[in-house]
N, C-alpha and C positions, 0 to 999 in steps of 0.2 A: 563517129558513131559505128562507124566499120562496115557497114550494107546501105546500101541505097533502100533496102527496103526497113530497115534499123532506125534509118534516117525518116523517114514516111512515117512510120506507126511515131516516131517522139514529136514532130513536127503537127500530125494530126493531131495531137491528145495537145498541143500547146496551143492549136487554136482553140480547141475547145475549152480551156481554160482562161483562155484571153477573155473568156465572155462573163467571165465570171467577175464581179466590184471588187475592189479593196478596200480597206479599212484603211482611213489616214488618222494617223498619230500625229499629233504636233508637240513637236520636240526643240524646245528655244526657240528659237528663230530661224529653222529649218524645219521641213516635212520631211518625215523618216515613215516609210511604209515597212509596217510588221505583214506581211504577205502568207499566206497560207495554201498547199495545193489541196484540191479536193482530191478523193478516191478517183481513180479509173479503174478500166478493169485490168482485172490482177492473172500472174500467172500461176495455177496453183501449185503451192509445193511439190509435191508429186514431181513436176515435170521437171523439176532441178537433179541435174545428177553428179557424181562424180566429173563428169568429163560436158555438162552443160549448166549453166547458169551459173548462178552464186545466191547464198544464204544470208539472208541479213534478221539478225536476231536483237532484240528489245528490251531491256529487264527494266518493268513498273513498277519490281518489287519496293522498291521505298517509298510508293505510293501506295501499296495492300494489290498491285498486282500482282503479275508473275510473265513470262517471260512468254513474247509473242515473236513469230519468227515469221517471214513473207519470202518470196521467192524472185529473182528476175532472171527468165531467159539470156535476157541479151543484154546484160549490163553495159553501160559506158562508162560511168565512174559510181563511185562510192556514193556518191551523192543520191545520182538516178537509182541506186539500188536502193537505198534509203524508201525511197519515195517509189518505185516500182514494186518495192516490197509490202507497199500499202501502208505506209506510215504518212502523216502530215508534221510538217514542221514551221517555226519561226525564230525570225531571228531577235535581233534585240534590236532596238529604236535608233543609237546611236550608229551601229555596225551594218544595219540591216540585215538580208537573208546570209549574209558570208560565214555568220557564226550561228550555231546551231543553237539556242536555248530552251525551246521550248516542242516537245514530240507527242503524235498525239494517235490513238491510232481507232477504230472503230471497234476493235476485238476488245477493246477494256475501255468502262465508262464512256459508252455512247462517243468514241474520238475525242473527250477532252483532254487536252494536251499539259503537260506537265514539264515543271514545277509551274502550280497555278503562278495567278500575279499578287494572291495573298501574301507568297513566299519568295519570290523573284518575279521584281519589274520590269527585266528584260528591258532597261532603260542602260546601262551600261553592259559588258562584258561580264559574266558571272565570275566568283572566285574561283579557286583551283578548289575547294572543300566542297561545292556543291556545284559541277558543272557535269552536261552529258561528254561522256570520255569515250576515243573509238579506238576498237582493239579489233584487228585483222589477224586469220588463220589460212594460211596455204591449207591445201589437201593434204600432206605430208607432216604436217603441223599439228602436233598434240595438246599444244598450251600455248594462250594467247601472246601474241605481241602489238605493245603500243605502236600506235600505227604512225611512221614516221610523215606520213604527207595528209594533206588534211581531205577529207572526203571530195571537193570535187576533183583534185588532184589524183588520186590516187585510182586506178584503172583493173579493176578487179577481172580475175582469168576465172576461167571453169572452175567450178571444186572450192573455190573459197569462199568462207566466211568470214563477214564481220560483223558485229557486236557492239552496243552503245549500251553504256555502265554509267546510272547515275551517281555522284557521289565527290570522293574526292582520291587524286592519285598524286604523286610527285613526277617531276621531271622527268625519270629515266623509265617511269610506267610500272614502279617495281612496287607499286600499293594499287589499290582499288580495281583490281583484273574483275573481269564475271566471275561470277558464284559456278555457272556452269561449265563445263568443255568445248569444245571446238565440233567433238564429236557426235555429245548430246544435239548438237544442232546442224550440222551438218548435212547434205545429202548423203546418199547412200550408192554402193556400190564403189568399184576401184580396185585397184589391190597396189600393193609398195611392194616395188620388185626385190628381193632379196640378193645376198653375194653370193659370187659364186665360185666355184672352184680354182675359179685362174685359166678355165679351159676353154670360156667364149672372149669375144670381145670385140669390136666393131668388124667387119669385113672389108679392110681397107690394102692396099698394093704396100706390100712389104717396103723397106725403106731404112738406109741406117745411116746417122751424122755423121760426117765425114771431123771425127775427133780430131788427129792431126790438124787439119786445116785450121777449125777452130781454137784450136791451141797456138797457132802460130800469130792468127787473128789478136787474141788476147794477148801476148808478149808485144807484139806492135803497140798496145798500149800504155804499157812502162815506158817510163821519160827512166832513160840509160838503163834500161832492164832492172830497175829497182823499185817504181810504184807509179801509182796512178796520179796525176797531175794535170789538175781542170786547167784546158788553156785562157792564159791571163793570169793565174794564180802564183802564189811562190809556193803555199803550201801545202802538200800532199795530200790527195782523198784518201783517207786511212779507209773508211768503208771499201771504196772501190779496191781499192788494194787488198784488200784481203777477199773481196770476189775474186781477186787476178787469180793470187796462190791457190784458192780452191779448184780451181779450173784448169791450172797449170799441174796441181798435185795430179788430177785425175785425166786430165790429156798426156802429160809426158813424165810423171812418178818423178823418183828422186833426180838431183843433176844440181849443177850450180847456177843453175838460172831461180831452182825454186830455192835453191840456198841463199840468192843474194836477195830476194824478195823479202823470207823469212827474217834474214839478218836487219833489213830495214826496218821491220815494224816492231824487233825487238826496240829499236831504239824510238818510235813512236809509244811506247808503251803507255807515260805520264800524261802528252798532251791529247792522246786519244782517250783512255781507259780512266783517266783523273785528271777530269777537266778542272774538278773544285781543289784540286792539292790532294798527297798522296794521305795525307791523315782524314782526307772525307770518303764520301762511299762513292765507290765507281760507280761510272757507268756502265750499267749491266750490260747490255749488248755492246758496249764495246769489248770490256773485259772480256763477253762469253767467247768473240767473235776473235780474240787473239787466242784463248784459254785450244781454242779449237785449231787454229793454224799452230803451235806446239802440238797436238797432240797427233793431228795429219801429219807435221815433220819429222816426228817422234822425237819430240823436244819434251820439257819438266813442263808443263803449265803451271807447276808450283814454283816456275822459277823462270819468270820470262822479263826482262829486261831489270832484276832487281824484287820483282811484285810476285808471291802467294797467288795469283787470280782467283784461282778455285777456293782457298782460305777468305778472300775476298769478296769474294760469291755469297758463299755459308753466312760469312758474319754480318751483311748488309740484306738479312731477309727481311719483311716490313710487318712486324707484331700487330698492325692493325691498318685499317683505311679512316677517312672520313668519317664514316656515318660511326666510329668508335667514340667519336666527340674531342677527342684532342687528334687531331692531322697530323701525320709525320710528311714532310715537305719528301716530294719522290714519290709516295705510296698511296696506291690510289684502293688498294684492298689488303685483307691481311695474308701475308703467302707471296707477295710479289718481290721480284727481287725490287732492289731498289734503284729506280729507274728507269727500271726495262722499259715502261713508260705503253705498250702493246702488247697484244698477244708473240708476235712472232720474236722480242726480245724474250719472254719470258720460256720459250720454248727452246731457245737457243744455249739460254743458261740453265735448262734443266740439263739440257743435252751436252755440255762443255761439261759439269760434273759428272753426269754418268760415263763420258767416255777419259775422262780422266780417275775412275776410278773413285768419284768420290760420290755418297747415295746422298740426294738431294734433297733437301728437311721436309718433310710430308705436305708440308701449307703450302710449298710452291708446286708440288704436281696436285694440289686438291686446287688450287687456284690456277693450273693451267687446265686441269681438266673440267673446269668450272666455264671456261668460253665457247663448251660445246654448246650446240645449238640442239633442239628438242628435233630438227630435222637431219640431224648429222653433222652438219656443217661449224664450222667453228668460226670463230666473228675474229677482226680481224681486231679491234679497239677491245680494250678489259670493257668487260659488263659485271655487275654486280647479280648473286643469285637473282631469280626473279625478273629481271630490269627484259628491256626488249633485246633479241639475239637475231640478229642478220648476219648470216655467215659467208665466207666466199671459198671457191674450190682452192685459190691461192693458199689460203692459212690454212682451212683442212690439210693441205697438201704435206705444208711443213710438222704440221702437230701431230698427226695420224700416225706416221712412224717413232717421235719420240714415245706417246704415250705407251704403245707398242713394245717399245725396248723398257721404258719402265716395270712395265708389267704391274698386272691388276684393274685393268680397263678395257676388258675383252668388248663390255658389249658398248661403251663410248667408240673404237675402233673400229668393231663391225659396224657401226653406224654410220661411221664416218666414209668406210669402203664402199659402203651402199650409197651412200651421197653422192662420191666421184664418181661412179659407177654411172650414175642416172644422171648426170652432169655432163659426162661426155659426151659428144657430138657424135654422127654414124665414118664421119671423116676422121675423128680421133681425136680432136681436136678439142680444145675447154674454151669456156668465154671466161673473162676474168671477172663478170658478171652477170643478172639476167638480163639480157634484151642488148647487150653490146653489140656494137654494128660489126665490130669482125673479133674472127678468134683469138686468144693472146696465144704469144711465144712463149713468154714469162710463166704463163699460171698454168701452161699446158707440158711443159718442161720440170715444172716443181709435179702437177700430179703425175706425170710420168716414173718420176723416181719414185712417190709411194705408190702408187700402183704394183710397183714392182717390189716393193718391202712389204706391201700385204698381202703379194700371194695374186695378185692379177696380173699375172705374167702378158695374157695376148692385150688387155686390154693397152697395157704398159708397152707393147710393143705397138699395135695402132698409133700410140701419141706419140711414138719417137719417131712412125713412120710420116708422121704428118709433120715432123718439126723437121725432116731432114728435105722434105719438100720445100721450109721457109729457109733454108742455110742460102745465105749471098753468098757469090761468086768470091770474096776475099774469106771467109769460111766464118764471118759472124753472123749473126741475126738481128732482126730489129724490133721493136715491140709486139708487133701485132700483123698479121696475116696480110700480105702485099707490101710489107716494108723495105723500103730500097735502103734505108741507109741502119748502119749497124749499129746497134748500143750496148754496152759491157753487160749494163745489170740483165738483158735478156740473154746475152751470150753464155753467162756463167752456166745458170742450172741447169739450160739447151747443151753445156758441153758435159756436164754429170748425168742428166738422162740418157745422152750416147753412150756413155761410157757405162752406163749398167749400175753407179753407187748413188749414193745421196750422204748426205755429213754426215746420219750415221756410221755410216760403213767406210768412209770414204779413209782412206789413206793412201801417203804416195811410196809406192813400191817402186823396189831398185829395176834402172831400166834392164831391160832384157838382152843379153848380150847380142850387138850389130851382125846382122850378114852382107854378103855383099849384093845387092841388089844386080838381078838379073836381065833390068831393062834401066835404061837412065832415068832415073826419077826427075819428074816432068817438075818444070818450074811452077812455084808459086804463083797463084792467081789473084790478082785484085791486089792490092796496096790499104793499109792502114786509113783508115777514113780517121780525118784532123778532130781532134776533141773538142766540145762546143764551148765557146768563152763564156764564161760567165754572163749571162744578161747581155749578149752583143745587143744591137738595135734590129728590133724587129723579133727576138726571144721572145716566148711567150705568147699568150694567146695572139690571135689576131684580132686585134681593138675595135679595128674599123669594121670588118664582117658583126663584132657586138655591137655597135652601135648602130649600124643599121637595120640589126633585128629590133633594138629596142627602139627605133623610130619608126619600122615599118608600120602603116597607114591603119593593117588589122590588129594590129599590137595598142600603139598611140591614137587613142579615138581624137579626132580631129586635129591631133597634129599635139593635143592639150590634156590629156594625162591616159590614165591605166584602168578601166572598169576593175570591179571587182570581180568578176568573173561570170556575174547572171544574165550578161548577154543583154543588160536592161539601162544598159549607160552610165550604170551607178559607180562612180569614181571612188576607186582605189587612190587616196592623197598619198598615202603613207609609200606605198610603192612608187607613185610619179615622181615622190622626193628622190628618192633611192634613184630612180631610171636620171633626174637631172643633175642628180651627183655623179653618175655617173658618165654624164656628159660633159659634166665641168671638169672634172677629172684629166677626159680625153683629150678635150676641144676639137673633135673629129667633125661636130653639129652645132655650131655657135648658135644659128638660126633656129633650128629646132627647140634648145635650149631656152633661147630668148623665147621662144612659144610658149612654151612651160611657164615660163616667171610670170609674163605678161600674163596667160592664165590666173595663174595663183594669184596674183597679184592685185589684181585689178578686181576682184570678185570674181571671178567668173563659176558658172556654176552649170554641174552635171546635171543631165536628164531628170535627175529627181527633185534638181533646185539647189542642192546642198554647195558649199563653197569650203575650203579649205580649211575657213574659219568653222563652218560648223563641226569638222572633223575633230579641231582640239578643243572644242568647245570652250572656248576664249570668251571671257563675259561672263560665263556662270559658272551655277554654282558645281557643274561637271568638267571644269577645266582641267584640262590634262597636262600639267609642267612640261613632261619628255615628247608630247606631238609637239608644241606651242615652239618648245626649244630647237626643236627638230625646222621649224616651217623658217625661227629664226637664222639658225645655220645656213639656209638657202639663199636668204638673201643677204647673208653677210658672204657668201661664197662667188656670190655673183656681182657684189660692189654695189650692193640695192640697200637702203636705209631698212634696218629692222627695228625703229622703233617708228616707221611709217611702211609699213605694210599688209597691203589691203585696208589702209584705213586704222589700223589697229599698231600699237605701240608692244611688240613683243613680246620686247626685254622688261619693260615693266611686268607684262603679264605672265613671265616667267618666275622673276622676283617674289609676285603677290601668292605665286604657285608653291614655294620653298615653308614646306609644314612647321610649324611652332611648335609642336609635340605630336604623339600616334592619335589617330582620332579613335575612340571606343565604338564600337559594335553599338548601332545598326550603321554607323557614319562606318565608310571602306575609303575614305578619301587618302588617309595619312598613315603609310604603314610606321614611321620612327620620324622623328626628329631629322631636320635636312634633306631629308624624302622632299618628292615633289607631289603635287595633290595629283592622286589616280594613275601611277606612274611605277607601277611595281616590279620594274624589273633594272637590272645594271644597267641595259641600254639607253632607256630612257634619263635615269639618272644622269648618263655619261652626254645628254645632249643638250641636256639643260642647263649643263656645267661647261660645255664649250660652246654656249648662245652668251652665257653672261661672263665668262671670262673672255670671248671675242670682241665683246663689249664694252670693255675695261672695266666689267662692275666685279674686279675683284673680291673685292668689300660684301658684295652682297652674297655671292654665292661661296661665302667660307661655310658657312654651317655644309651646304651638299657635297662641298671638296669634302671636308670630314668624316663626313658619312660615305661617301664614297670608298674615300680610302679603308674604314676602317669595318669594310668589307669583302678587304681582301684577307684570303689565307695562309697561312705559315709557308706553304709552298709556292705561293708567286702569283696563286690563280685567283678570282672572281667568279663568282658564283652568278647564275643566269636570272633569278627572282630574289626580291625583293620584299618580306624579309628574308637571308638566306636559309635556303633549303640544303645548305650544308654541299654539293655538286659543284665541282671545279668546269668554265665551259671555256671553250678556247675564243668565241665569237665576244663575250659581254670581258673576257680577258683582254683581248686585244681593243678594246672598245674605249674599256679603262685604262689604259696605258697610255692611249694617245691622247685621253682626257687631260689624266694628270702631267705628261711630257708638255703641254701647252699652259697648265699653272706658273707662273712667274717663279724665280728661285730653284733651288736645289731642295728643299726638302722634300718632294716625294722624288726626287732619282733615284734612291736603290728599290724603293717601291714597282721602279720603271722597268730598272733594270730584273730583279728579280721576275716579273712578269714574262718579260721578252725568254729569258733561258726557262719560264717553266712551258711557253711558247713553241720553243724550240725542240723541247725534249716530247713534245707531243705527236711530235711530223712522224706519220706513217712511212713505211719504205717506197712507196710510190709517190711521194713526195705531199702527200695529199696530209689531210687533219681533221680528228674524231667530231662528227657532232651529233645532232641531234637525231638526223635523217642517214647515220652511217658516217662514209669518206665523206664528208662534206664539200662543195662548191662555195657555201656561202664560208665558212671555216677558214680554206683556202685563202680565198680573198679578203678577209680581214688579217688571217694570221701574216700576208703579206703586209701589209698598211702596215701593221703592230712593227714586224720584225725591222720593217724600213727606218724606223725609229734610231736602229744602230744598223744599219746596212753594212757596213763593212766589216761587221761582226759575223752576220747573218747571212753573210752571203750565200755558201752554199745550201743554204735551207731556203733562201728566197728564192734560187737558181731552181731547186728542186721543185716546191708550190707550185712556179709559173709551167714547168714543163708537164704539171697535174694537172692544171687551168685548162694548159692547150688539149691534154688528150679529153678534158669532159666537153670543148667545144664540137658542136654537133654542125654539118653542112650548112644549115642557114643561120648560122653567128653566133643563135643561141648557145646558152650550157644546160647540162641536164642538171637535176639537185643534187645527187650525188650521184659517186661511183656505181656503187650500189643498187639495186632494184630497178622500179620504173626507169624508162630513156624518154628522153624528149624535152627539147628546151623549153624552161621556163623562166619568166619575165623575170621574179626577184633575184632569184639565182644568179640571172645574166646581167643584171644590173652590178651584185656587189660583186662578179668577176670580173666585170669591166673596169668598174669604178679601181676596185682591190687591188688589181694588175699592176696599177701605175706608180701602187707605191705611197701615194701621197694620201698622208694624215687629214683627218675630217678636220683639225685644230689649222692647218694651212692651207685647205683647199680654198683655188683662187682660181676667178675667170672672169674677164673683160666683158661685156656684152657692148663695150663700145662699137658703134660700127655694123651690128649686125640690123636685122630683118625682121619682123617674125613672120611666120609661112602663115598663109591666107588661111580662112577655114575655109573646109571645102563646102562645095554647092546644098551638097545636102548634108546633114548632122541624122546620126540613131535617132529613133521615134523612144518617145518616150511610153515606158510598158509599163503597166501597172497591176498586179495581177495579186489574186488572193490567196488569198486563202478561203444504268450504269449496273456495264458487269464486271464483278469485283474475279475474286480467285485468283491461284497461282497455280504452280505450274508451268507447261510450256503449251502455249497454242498457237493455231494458225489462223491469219489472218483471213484464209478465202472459206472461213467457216468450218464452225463443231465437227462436221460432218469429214473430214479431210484426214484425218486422225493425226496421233499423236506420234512421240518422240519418244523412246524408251520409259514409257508408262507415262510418260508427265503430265496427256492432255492435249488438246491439239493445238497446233502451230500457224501463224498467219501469210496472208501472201493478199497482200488489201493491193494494188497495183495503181500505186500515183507518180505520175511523167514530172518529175521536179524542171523548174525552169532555167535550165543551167545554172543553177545559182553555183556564186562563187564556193570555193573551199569550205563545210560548217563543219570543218572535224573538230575534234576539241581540243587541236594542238594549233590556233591563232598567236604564234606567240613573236612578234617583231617589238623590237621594243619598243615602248611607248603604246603598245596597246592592250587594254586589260583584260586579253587572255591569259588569264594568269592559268591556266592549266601547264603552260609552258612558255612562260612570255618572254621568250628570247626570237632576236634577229635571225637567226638562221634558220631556223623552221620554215618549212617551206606551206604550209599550208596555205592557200590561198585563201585571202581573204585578210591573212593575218598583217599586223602593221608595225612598222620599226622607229 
């Protein structure tokens, strides 16, 4: 809550609600309370400013309103602002309050809530073409982005708005935004600091790398002064190795040490740079990334071990993306090189042509200059126009000066300087995102260098002053602020920010001729720190700190599953599966585990009554194939009969769930043939295909193998909804791979295989992977599962993931959801990190529960809570009355002031698979509430 007296005022307004009846729905053979808050008192708009409260705005317009806006002082989450903003909401009968369906507010039609039950029965999850969708605005923030975490997730600062749009969007949020701005609704006051001349910049104790050191640092990392070689490995990290030569160019200029380096990676050219044979199209960031060490050597780039690069480059640009309608496999927009597969590839190969003298085809700087962000900042994963843009100071960092050297993107650039500008710390120092618990090396060493190529000389001099504070005593650096041990990829840019260049500029100059040193040059300090093997034991997150956040007592209610988040006992199944897979995974909690099953198993049932079974609604006519499949998987994982659990035969009920054709409109049950009934996304798909193939009902589930597969794209990927929405996702990829890899036979292997390398080609440089919520956590830890598939293919990409894992592991076990934005561990997240870590396919996940316990429940069990819940026009109004005034002429705006009951997650991005958030119904979404 954040105040003890924050805490007082939401705790009062929850008694006072507590008094208030509920309405009980009976729903199958479970009680589903649709629960509603009344008004309390509101704050009025007015008192929201720039720098206090947050805005939360309404559009009724597709019911003959118009757009009502409320106010909350002292938000907690998106959710409370919802409802402190004077709105009423409900959820839907099956989901209960977790998902938002139905908003209702006082300032339009006497608070009847909308979409009536004429038009949605809020009996299932609504579709993606009529649900309420949430779109969040920074202060800095000119146009909306889909909001990656679902409202009660998600922890709104000063100055922001958000905004619920009925209707319908796609996945990447690049359809159905507000009709209005950020700024028609907004508070008022602030000001966005502008650039400046290069002549302020933090006030920090001057400071400068000790270059040398660092250069000696990095040659200690050459296996025989010729490239980098992961211990354990035979064959050479070509990435790292060409970080070596950059570092080595700009620490010690020309010599035979960068000459034997250089020599080497000519002869890596093919298996780095063409991985698919020299008649396909490179790999762009490998190619750029050699294209650029000839051109630092003062070598041909047109002529590096045999290969054109730069010719290379040009002829492999990608004429269109997906949403073109026919896919080119690599190409994810039109203007990308092919491969590049990121932002920070595609900027590198802009930058390998230009400095090899060759002008780069327009598509590719309108598509690199396309991942700025409406606040400056540049996203580090391609975005589509339109689509949601979370940027980080790292990519800015790199992109700001290519664009720069392009020329013709003065004010993308100013933008961009103004971003790092206001990013910096008063110490110098950058986070490598918001709310990281310490400063990076890495992101604070790349803006250093542009700082200094756009003309912000002190600010650029501050950040090297703070990075020669983090330099270890053997002259390297380590990721992040307090780092004792050294790593290459933070060493590199750390030794080009010393040194005053950046790729731009950087070349290696002939050394300066020797004097003779006037005092004896003192010995070397520190020694070469041993390179990490591969996946030793004990790599990678720490498992056991996971799993005992995921069985901690306030986490796991009684020992026996995961609420949904309303504080009211109401069980999250879908996530307690995920938290027991990830137990079985570990075997860290045998007992605990056994807790779970026996739960699930035996009936047992949440505060509200409900039991596992009524989640996939097994029996009726709303049964769900991908839950039903999903509860199967569990206890085929754990050695428990799935066609005797909880009383209920599974595998049959998954079978009777596999659709005989699409059902037509008003029936939502059957989106195609081999679909499973209510089940609209890959994931689900993929668990109802490894419940019946674990089963040996090969036979039965051919039709959903078919359909499965025959939803995959030219490029390797799987798309996240069902039907596809045409969006390549790495979570419902990796999902399907391990589906199909556990099908009897060889014919879907290249299926398999093709998935795993477009898998691969996905991995961000911090080892991390694009989803839904940014660098993704949940991402990670599937694309580990997937890659594990061919582990010894994969290795250093699985090597990389797990050392992403460990850095989003937060002090109590948890992970955060992504790199990216909010911090703070959360349940799903750390479920599929833990589970993901270990490697092991959902198709052979296996655990004994022979032998174990289950833990007691405890004395006392959650009290069970049960709590409740015409003027037309448009416009924008306020909710604490006409009289409040209005928004740039529009009419006045709302601030109605209702205490929501911590209810779980109701953004309109629920999307885990198996659950019918089809606004985004994939696994990795973090939205609480949502189900997989």
């Amino acid at each position: 809550m954040g105040t003890a007296q924050q805490q007082d005022r939401h705790v009062g307004k929850k008694r006072l609600l507590s008094l208030i009846s509920a309405a009980a729905v009976t729903f199958a053979a479970s009680v589903a309370f649709v629960t509603g808050t009344g008004p309390a008192a509101a704050d009025p708009v007015d008192r929201c400013t720039s720098t206090r409260g947050a805005i939360v705005a309404v559009d009724f317009g597709p019911f003959g309103g118009g757009v009502v806006r409320g106010c909350d002082t002292t938000p907690t989450t998106g959710y409370d602002l919802l409802h402190e903003g004077g709105f009423t909401t409900e959820g839907t009968q099956h989901d209960g309050d977790g998902f938002i369906c139905r908003i209702g507010t006082s300032a339009f039609n006497s608070g009847k809530r909308y979409p009536t039950p004429a038009t949605e029965d809020c009996v299932l999850t609504p579709q993606a073409s009529s649900y309420w969708s949430y779109w969040i605005a920074s202060p800095d923030e000119e146009t909306w982005s889909y909001s990656p975490l679902g409202a009660m997730s998600r922890k709104p600062k000063a100055g922001d708005v958000d905004a619920w749009v009925f209707g319908a969007t796609d996945i990447g949020g690049s359809t159905g935004r507000p009709s209005f701005t950020p700024d028609e609704v907004r508070a008022r006051g602030g000001a966005t600091p502008t650039p400046t001349d290069g002549s302020t910049g933090p006030g920090v104790p001057a400071g400068k790398i000790d270059v040398p050191a660092a250069g000696r640092w990095v040659s200690a990392q050459l296996r025989d002064g010729t490239a980098v070689v992961d211990e354990g490995a035979e064959s050479p990290n070509d990435l790292l190795t060409t970080e070596a030569l950059y570092a080595l160019a700009a620490a010690n200029g020309k010599g035979a040490a960068l000459d034997k380096v250089a020599a080497h990676l000519t002869t890596r050219v093919v298996p780095y740079a063409y991985p698919n044979g020299t008649d396909a199209a490179p790999d762009a960031t490998a190619a750029a990334r050699l294209a650029l060490v000839a051109v630092i050597t003062g070598r041909d780039p047109h002529d590096v071990g045999g290969r054109d690069l730069l010719g290379d480059l040009v002829k492999h640009v990608c004429p269109a993306g997906p949403d073109a309608g026919s896919p080119t496999p690599g190409c994810t927009g039109k203007g990308d090189f092919h491969g590049a597969t990121n932002t920070d590839g595609q900027a590198l190969s802009v930058l390998a042509l230009l400095r090899g003298a060759v002008e780069p085809p327009a598509a590719t700087v309108t598509r690199l200059a396309q991942q700025a962000c409406p606040n400056g900042s540049v996203s580090s994963t391609f975005i589509r126009p339109g689509e949601n843009c979370t940027g980080d100071p790292m990519s800015t960092a790199l992109v700001a000066p290519v664009l720069k050297a392009v020329g013709g993107h003065d004010a993308t650039v100013t933008k961009a300087r103004t971003y790092l500008r206001k990013a910096q710390s008063e110490t110098g120092a950058f986070l490598a995102y918001e709310g990281a618990p310490a400063a990076s090396v890495t992101t604070t060493a790349y803006a250093a260098q542009a700082l200094r190529a756009l003309g912000e000389t002190k600010a650029a001099d501050a950040a090297v002053a703070w990075l020669s504070r983090e330099q270890l005593d053997g002259g390297g650096f380590g990721f992040d602020a307090g780092d004792t041990g050294p790593a290459l990829y933070a060493t590199v840019p750390a030794v080009l920010a010393g040194a005053g260049v950046d790729l731009v500029t950087l070349v290696a100059k002939d050394p300066e001729p020797s004097r003779p040193p006037t005092t004896p040059a003192p010995p070397a300090t520190g020694s070469a720190t041993p390179r990490p093997t591969p996946r030793p034991p004990g790599a990678g997150p720490d498992l056991k700190k996971g799993v005992a956040f995921l069985t901690r007592p306030s986490n796991l209610l009684q020992g026996r599953y995961y609420d949904d988040g309303t504080g009211k006992g109401r069980a999250e199944f879908g996530m307690t599966i995920d938290g027991a897979y990830a137990l079985a995974a570990t075997g860290h909690d045998d007992n605990a585990l056994r807790t779970i099953v026996d739960f699930l198993a035996d009936g047992g049932k949440d505060s509200t009554g409900r039991t596992v079974h009524d989640w996939s609604g097994i029996g009726t006519k709303y049964a769900q194939g991908g839950r039903i499949g999903k509860a199967a998987l569990l206890a085929q994982a754990v050695e428990r009969d799935p066609r005797d659990f909880g009383g209920r035969d599974l595998i049959a009920a998954v079978t009777d769930a596999v659709c005989e054709k699409p059902s037509t409109a008003p029936d939502k049950s059957c989106p195609a043939e081999g679909a499973y009934t209510y089940s609209p996304s890959v994931f689900a798909q993929s668990l109802g295909i490894l419940a019946q193939v674990r089963a040996g009902e090969e036979k039965a589930a051919e039709a959903p193998i078919a359909y499965l597969a025959s939803l995959q794209h030219d490029s390797g990927a799987w798309p996240s909804l069902i039907p596809s929405t045409g969006d390549s996702d790495v979570d419902s990829t990796a999902m399907a791979a391990m589906t199909l890899d556990l099908v009897p036979g060889d014919a879907h292997a290249p299926a398999v295989d093709k998935a795993l390398a477009w898998i691969a080609g996905r991995q961000l440089a911090d080892g991390g992977f694009p989803g839904a919520s940014g660098n993704s956590v949940n991402s990670a830890g599937l694309a580990v599962q997937g890659l594990s598939l061919d582990a010894e293919k994969y290795d250093a990409q699985i090597t990389k993931a797990l050392k992403f894992l460990t850095s989003q592991q937060n002090k109590d076990g948890g992970f955060n959801v992504a790199k990216d934005g909010q911090r703070g561990s959360d349940i799903r997240a750390s479920a599929q990190a833990v589970g993901g870590a270990t490697g092991i396919s959902f198709g052979v996940l296996s655990r004994s529960l022979e032998g174990t316990t289950p833990n007691p429940v405890p004395s006392s069990s959650a009290p069970v809570i049960v709590t409740p819940g015409e003027n037309g026009g448009g416009g924008i109004v306020n909710a604490d009355g006409p009289g409040s005034g209005g928004v740039g002429g529009g009419g006045s705006l709302a601030s109605t002031g209702v205490q929501a009951l911590a209810l779980a997650a109701a953004a309109a991005v629920l999307v885990l698979a198996g659950r019918l958030a089809v606004v985004a119904a994939r696994d990795r979404r973090t939205a609480a509430g949502g189900q997989r």
